[in-house]
mmCIF file of the N, C-alpha and C atoms, coordinates in Angstrom:
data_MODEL
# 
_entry.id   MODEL 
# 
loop_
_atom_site.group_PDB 
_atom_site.id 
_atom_site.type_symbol 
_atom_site.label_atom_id 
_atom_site.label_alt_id 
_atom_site.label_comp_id 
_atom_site.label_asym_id 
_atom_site.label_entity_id 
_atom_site.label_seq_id 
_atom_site.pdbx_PDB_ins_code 
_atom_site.Cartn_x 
_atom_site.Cartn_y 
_atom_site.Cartn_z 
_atom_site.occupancy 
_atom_site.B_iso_or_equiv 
_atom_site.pdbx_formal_charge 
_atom_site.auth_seq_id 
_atom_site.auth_comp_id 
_atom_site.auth_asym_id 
_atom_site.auth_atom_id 
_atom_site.pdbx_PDB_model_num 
ATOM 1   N N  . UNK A 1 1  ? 79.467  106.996 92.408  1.00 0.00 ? 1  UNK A N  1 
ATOM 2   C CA . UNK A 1 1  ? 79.847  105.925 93.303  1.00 0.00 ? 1  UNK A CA 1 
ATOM 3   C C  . UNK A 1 1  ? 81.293  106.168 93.744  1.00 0.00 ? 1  UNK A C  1 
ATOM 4   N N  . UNK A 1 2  ? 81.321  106.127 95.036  1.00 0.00 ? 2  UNK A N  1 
ATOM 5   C CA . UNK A 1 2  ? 82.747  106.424 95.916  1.00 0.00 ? 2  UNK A CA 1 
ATOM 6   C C  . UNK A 1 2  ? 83.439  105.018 95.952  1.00 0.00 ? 2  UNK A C  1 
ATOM 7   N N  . UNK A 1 3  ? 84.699  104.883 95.077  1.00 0.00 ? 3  UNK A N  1 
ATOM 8   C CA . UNK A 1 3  ? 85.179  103.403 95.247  1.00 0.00 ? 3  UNK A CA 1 
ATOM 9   C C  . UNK A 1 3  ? 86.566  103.631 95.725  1.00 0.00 ? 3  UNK A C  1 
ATOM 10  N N  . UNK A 1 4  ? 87.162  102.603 96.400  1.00 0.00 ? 4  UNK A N  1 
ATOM 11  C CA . UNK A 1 4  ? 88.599  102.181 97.231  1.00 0.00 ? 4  UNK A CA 1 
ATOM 12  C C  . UNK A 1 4  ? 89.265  101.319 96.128  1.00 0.00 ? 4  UNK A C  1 
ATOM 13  N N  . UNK A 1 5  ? 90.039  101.608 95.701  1.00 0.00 ? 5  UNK A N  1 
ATOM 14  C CA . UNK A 1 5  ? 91.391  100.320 95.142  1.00 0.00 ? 5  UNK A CA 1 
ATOM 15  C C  . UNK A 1 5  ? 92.236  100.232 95.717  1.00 0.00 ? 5  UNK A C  1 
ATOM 16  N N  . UNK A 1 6  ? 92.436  99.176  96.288  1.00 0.00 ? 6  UNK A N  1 
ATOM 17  C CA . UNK A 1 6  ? 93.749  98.727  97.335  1.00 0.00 ? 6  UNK A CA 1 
ATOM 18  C C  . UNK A 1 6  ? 94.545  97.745  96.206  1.00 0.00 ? 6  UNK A C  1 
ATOM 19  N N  . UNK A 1 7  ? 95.548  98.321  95.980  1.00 0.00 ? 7  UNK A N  1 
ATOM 20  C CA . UNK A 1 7  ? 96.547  97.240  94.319  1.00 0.00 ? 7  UNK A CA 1 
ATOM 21  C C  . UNK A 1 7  ? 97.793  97.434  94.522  1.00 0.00 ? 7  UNK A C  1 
ATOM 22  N N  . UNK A 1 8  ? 98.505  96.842  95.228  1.00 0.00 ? 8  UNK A N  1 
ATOM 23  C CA . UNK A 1 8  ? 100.515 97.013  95.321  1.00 0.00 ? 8  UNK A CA 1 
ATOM 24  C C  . UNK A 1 8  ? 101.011 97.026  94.253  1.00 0.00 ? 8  UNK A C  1 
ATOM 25  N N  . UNK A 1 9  ? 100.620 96.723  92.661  1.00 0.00 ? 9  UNK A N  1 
ATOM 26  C CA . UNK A 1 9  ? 101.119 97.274  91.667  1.00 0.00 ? 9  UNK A CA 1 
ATOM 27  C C  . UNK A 1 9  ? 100.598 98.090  90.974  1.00 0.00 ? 9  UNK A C  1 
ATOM 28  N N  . UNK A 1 10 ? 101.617 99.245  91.253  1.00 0.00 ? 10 UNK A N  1 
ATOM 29  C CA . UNK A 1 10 ? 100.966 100.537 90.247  1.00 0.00 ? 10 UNK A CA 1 
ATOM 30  C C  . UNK A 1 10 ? 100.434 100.382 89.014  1.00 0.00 ? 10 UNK A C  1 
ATOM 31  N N  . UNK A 1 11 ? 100.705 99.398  88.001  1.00 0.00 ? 11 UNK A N  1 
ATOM 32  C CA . UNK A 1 11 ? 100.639 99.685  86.490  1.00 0.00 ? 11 UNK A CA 1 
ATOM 33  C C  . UNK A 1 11 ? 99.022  98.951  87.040  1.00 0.00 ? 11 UNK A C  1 
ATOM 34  N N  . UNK A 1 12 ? 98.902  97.760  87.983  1.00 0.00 ? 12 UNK A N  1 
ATOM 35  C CA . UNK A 1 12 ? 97.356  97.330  87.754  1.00 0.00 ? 12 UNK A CA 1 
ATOM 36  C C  . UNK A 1 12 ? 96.794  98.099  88.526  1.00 0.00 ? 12 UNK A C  1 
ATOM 37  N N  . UNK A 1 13 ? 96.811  99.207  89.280  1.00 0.00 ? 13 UNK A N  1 
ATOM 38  C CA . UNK A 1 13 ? 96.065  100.290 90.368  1.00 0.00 ? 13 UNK A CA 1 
ATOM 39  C C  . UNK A 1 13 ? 95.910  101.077 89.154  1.00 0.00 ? 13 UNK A C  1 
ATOM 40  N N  . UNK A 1 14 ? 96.752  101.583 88.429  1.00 0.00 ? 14 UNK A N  1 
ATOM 41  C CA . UNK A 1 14 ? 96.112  102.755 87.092  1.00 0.00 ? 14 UNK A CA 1 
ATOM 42  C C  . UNK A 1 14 ? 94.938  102.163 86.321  1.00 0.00 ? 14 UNK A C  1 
ATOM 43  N N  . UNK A 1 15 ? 95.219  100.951 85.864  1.00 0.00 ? 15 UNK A N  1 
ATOM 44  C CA . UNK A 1 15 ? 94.095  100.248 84.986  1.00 0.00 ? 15 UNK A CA 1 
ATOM 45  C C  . UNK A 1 15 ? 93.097  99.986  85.552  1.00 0.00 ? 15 UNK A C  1 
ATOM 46  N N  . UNK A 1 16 ? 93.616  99.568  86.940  1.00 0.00 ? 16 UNK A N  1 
ATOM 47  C CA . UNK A 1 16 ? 91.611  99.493  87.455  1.00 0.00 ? 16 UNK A CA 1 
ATOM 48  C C  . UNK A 1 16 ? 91.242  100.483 87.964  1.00 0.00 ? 16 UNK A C  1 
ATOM 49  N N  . UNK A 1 17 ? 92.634  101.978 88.023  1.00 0.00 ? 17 UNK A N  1 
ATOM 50  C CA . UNK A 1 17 ? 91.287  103.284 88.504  1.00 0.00 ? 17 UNK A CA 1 
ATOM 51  C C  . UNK A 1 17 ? 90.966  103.922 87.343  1.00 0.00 ? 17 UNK A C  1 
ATOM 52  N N  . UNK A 1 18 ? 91.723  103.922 86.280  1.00 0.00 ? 18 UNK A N  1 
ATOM 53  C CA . UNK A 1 18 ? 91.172  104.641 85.167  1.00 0.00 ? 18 UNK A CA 1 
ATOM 54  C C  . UNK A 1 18 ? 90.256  103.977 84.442  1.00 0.00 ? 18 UNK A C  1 
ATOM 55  N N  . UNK A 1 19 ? 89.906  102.762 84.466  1.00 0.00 ? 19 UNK A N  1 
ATOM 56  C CA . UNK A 1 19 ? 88.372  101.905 84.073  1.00 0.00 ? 19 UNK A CA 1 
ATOM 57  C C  . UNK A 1 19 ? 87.297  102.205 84.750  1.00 0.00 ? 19 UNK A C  1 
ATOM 58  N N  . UNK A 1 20 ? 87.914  101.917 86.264  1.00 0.00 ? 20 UNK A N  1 
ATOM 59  C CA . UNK A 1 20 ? 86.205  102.852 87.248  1.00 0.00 ? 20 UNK A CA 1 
ATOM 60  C C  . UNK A 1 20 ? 85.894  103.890 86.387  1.00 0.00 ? 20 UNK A C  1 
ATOM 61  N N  . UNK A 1 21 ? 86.728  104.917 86.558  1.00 0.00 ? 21 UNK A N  1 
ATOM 62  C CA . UNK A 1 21 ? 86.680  106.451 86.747  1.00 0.00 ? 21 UNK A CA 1 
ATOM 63  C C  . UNK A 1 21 ? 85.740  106.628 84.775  1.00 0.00 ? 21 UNK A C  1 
ATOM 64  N N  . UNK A 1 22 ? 86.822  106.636 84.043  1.00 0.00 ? 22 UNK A N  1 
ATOM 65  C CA . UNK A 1 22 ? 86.571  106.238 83.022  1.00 0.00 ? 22 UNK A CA 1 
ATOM 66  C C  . UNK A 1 22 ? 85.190  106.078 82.458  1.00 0.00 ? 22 UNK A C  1 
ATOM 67  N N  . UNK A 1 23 ? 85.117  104.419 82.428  1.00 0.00 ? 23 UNK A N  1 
ATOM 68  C CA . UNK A 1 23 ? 84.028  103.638 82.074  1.00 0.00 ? 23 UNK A CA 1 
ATOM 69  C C  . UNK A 1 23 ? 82.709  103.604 82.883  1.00 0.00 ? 23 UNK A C  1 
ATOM 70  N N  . UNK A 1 24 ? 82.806  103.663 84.012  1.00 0.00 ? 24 UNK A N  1 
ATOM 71  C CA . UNK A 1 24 ? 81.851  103.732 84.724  1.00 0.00 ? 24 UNK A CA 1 
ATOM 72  C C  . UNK A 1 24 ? 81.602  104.931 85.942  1.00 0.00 ? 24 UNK A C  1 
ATOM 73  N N  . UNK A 1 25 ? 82.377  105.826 85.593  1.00 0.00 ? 25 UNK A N  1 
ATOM 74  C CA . UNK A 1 25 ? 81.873  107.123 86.287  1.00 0.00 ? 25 UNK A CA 1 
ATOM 75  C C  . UNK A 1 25 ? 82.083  107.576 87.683  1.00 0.00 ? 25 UNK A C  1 
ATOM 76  N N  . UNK A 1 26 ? 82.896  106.134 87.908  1.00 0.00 ? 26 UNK A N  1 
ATOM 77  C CA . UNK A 1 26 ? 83.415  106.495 89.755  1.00 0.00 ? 26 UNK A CA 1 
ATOM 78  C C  . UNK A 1 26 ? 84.084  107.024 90.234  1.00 0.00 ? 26 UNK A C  1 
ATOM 79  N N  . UNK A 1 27 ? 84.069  107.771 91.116  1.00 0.00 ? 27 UNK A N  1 
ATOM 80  C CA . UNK A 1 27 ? 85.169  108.494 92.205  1.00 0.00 ? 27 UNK A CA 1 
ATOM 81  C C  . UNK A 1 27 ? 86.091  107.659 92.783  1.00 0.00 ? 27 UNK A C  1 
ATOM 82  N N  . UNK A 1 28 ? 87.198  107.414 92.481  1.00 0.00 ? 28 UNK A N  1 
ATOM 83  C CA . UNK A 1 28 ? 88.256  106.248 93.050  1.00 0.00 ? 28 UNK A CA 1 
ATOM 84  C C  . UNK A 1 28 ? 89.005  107.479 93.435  1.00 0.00 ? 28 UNK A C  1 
ATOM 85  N N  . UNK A 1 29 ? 89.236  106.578 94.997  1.00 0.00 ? 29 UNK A N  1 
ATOM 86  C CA . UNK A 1 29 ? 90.603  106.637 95.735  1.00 0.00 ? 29 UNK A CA 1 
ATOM 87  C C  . UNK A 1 29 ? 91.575  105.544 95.723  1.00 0.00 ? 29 UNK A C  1 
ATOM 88  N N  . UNK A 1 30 ? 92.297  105.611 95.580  1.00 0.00 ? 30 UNK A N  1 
ATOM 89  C CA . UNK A 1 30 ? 93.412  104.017 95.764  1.00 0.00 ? 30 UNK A CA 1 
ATOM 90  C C  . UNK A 1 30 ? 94.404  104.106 97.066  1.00 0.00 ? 30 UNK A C  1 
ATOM 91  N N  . UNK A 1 31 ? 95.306  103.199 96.651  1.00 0.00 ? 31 UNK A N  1 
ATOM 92  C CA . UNK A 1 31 ? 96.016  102.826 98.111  1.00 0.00 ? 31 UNK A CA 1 
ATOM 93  C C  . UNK A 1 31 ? 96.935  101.966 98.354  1.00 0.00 ? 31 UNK A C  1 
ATOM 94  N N  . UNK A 1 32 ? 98.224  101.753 98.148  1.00 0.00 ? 32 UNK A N  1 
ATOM 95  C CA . UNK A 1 32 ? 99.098  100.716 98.073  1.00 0.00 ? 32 UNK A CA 1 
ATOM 96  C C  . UNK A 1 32 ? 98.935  99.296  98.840  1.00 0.00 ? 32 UNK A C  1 
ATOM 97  N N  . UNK A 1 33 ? 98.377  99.753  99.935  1.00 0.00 ? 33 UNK A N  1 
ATOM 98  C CA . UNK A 1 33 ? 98.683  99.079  101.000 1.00 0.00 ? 33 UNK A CA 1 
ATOM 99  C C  . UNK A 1 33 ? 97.516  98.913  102.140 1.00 0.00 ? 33 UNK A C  1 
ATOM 100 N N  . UNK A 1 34 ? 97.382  97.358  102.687 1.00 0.00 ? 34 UNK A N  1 
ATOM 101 C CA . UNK A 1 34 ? 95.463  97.552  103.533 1.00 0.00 ? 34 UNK A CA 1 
ATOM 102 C C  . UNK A 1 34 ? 95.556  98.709  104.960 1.00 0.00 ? 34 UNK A C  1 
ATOM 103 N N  . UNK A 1 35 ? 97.203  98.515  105.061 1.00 0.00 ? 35 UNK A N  1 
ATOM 104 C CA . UNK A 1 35 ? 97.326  99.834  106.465 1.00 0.00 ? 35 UNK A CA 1 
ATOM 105 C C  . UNK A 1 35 ? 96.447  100.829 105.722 1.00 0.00 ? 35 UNK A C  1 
ATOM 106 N N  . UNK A 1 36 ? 96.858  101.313 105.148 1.00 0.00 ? 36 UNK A N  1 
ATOM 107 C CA . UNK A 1 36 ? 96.590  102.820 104.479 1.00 0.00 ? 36 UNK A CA 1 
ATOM 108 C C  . UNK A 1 36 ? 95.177  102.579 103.589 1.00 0.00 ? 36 UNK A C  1 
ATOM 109 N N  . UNK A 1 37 ? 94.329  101.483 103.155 1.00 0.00 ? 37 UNK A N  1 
ATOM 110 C CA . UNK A 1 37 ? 93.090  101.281 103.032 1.00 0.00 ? 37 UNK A CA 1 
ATOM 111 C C  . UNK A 1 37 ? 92.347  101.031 104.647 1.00 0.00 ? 37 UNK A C  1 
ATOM 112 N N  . UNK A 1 38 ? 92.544  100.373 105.141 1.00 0.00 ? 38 UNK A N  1 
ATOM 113 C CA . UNK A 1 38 ? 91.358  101.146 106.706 1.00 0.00 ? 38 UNK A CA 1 
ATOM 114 C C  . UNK A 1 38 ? 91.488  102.132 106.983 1.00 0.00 ? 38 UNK A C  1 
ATOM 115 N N  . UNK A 1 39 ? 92.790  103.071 107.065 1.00 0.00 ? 39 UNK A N  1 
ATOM 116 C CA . UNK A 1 39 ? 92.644  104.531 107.376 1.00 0.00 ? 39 UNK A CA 1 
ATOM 117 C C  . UNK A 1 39 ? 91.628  105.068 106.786 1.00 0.00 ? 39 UNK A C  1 
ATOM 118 N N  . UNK A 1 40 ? 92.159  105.007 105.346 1.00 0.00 ? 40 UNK A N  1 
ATOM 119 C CA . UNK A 1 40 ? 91.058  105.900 104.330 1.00 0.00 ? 40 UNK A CA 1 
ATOM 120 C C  . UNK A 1 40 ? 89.688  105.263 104.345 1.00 0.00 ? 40 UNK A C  1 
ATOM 121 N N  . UNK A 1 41 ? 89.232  104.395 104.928 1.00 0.00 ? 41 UNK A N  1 
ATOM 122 C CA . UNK A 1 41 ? 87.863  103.428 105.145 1.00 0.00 ? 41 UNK A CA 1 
ATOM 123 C C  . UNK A 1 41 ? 87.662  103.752 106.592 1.00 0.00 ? 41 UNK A C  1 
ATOM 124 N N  . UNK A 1 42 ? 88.079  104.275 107.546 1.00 0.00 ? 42 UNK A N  1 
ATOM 125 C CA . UNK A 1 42 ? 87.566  104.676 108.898 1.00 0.00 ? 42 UNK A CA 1 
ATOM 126 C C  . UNK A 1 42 ? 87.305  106.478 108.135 1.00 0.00 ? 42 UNK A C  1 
ATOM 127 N N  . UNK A 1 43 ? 88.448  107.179 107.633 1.00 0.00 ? 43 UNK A N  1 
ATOM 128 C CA . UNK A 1 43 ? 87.831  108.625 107.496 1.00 0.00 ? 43 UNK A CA 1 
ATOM 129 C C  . UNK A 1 43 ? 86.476  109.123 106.568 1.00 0.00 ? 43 UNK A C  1 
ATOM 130 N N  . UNK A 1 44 ? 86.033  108.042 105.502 1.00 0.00 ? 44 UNK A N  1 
ATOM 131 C CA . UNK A 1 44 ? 84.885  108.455 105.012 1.00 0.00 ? 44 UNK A CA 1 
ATOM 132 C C  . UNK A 1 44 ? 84.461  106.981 104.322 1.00 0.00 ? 44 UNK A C  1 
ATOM 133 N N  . UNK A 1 45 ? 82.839  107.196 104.256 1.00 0.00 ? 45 UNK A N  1 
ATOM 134 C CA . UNK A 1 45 ? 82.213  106.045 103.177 1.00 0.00 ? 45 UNK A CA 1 
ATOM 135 C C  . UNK A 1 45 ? 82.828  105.808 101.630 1.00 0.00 ? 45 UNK A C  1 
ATOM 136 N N  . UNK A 1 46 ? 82.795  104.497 101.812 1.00 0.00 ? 46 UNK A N  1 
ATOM 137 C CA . UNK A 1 46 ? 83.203  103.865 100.276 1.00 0.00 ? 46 UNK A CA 1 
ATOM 138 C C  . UNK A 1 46 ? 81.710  103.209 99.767  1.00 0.00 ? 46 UNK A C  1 
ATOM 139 N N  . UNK A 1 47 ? 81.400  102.967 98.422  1.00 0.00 ? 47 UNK A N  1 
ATOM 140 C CA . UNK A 1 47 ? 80.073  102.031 98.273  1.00 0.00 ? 47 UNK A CA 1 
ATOM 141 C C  . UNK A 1 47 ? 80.592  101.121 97.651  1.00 0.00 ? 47 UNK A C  1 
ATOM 142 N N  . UNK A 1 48 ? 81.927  100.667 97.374  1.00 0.00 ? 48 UNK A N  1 
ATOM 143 C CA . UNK A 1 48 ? 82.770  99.502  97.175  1.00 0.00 ? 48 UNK A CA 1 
ATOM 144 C C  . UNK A 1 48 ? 84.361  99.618  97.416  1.00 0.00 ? 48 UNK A C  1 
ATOM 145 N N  . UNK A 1 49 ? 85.037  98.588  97.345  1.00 0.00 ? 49 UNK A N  1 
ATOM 146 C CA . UNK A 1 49 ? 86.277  98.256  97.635  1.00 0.00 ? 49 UNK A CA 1 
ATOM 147 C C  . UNK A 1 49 ? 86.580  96.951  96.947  1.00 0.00 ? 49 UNK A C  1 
ATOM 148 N N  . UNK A 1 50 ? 87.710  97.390  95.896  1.00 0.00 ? 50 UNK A N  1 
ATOM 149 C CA . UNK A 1 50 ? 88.085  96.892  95.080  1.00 0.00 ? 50 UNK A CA 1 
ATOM 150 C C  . UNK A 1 50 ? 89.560  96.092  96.139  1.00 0.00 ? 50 UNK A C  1 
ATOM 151 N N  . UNK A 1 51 ? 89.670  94.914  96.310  1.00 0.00 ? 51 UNK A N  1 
ATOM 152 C CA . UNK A 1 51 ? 91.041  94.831  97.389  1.00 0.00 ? 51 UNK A CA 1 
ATOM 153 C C  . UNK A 1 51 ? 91.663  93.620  96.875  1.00 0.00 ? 51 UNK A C  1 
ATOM 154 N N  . UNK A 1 52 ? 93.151  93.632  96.383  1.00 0.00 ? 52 UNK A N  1 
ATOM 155 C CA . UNK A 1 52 ? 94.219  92.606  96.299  1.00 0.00 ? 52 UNK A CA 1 
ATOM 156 C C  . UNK A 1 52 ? 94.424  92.120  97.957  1.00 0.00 ? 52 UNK A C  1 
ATOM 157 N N  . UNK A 1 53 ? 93.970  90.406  97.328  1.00 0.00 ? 53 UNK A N  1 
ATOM 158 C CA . UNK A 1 53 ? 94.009  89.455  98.030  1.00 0.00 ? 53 UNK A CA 1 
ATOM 159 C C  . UNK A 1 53 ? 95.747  89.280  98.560  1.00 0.00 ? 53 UNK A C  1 
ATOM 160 N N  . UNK A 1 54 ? 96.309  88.727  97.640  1.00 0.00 ? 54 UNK A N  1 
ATOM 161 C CA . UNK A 1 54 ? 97.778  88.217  98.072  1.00 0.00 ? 54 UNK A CA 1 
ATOM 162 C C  . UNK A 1 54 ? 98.856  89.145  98.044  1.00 0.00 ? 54 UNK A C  1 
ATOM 163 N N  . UNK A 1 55 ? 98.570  89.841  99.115  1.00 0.00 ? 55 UNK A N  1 
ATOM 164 C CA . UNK A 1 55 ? 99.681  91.114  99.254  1.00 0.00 ? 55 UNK A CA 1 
ATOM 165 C C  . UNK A 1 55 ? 100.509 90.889  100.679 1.00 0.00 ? 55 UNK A C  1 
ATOM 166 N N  . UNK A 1 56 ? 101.915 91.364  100.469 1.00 0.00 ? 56 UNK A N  1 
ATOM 167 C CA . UNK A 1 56 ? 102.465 91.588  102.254 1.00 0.00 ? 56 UNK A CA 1 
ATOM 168 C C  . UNK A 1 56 ? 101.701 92.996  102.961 1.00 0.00 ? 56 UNK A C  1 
ATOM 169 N N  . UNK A 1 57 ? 101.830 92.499  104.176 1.00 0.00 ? 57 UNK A N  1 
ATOM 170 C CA . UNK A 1 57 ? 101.412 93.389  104.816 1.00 0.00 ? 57 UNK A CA 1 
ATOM 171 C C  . UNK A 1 57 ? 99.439  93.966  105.216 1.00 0.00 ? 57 UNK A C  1 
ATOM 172 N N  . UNK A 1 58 ? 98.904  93.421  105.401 1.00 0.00 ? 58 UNK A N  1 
ATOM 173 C CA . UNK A 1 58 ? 97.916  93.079  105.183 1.00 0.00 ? 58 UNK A CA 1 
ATOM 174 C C  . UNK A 1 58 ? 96.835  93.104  104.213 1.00 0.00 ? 58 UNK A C  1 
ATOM 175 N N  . UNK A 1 59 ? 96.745  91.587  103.429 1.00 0.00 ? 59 UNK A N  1 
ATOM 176 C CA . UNK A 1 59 ? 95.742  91.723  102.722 1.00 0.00 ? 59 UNK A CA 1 
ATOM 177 C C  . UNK A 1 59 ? 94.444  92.248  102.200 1.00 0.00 ? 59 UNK A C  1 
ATOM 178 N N  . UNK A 1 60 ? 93.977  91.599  101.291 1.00 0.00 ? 60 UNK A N  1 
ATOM 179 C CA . UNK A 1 60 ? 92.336  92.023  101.326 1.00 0.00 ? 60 UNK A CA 1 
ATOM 180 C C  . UNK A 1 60 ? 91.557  91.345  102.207 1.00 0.00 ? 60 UNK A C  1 
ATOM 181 N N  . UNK A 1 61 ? 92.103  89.784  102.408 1.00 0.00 ? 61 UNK A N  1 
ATOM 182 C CA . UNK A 1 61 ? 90.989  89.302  103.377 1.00 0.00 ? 61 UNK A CA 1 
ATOM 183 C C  . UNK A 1 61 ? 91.323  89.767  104.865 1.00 0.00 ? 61 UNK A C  1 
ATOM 184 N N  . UNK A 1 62 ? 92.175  90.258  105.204 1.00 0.00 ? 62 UNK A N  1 
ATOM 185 C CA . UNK A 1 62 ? 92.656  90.544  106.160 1.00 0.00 ? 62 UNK A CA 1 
ATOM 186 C C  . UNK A 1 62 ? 91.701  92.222  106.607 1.00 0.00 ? 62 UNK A C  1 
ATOM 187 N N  . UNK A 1 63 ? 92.099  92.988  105.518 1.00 0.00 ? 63 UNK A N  1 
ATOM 188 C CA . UNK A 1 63 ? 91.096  94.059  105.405 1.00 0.00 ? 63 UNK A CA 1 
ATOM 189 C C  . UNK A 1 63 ? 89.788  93.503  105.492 1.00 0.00 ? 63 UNK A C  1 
ATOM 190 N N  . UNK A 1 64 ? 89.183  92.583  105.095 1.00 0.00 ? 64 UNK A N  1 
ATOM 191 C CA . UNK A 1 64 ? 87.604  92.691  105.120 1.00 0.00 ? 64 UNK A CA 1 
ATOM 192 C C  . UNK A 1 64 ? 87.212  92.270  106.623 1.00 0.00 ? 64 UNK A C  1 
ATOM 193 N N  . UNK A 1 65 ? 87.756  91.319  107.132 1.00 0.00 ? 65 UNK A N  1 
ATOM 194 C CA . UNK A 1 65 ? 87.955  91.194  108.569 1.00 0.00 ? 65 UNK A CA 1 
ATOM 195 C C  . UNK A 1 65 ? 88.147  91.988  109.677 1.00 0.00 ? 65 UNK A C  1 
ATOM 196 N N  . UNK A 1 66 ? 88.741  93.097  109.144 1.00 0.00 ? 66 UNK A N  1 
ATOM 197 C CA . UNK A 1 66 ? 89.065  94.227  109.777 1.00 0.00 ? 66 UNK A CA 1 
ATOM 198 C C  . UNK A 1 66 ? 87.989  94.945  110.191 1.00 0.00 ? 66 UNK A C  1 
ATOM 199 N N  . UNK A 1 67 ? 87.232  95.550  108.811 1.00 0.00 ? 67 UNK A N  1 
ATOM 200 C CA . UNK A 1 67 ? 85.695  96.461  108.207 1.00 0.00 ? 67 UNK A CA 1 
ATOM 201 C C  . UNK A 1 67 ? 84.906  95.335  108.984 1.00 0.00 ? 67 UNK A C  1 
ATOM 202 N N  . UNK A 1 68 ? 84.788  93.976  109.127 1.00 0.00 ? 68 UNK A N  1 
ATOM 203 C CA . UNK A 1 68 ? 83.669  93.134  109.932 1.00 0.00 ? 68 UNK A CA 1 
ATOM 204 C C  . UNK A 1 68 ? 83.589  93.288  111.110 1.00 0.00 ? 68 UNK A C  1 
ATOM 205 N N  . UNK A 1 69 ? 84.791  93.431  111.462 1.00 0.00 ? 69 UNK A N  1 
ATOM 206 C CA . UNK A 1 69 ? 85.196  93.268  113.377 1.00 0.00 ? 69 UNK A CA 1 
ATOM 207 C C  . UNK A 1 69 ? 84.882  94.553  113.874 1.00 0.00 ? 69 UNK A C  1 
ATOM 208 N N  . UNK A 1 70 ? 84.707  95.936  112.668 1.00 0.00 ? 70 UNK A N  1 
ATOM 209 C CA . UNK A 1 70 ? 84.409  97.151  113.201 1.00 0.00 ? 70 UNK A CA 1 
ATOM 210 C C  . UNK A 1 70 ? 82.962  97.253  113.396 1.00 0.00 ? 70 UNK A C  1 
ATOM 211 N N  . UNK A 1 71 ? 81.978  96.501  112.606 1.00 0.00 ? 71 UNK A N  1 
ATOM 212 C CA . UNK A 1 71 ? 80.550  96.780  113.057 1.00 0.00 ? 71 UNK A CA 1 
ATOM 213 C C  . UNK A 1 71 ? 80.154  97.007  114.559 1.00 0.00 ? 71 UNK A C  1 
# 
């Protein structure tokens, strides 16, 4: 499973990619920031996306709105 973590803090972006990866066997990419999560979500399929809600600069809900408005 190809997964996205979008997490502005590093120490919680390690813990939730090394638990995917880890524990459940996923291919994680991560991503500071939702700019730089649609990039990496327009260049290839994800089969989830892990995304921090209350971030500057555009959120997660802001991102999912984004991925909706592209259908």
């Amino acid at each position: 499973m190809n997964v996205l973590v979008r997490e502005d803090d590093p120490a919680a972006r390690f813990v939730i990619k090394r638990w995917l990866s880890t524990t459940l066997g996923c291919n994680v990419t991560d991503c500071e920031d939702g700019v730089k999560a649609l990039e990496l979500l327009s260049e290839r399929p994800f089969d989830l996306a892990v995304l921090d809600l209350d971030v500057p600069r555009l959120g997660g809900v802001e991102v999912v709105e984004a991925i909706r408005g592209s259908d």
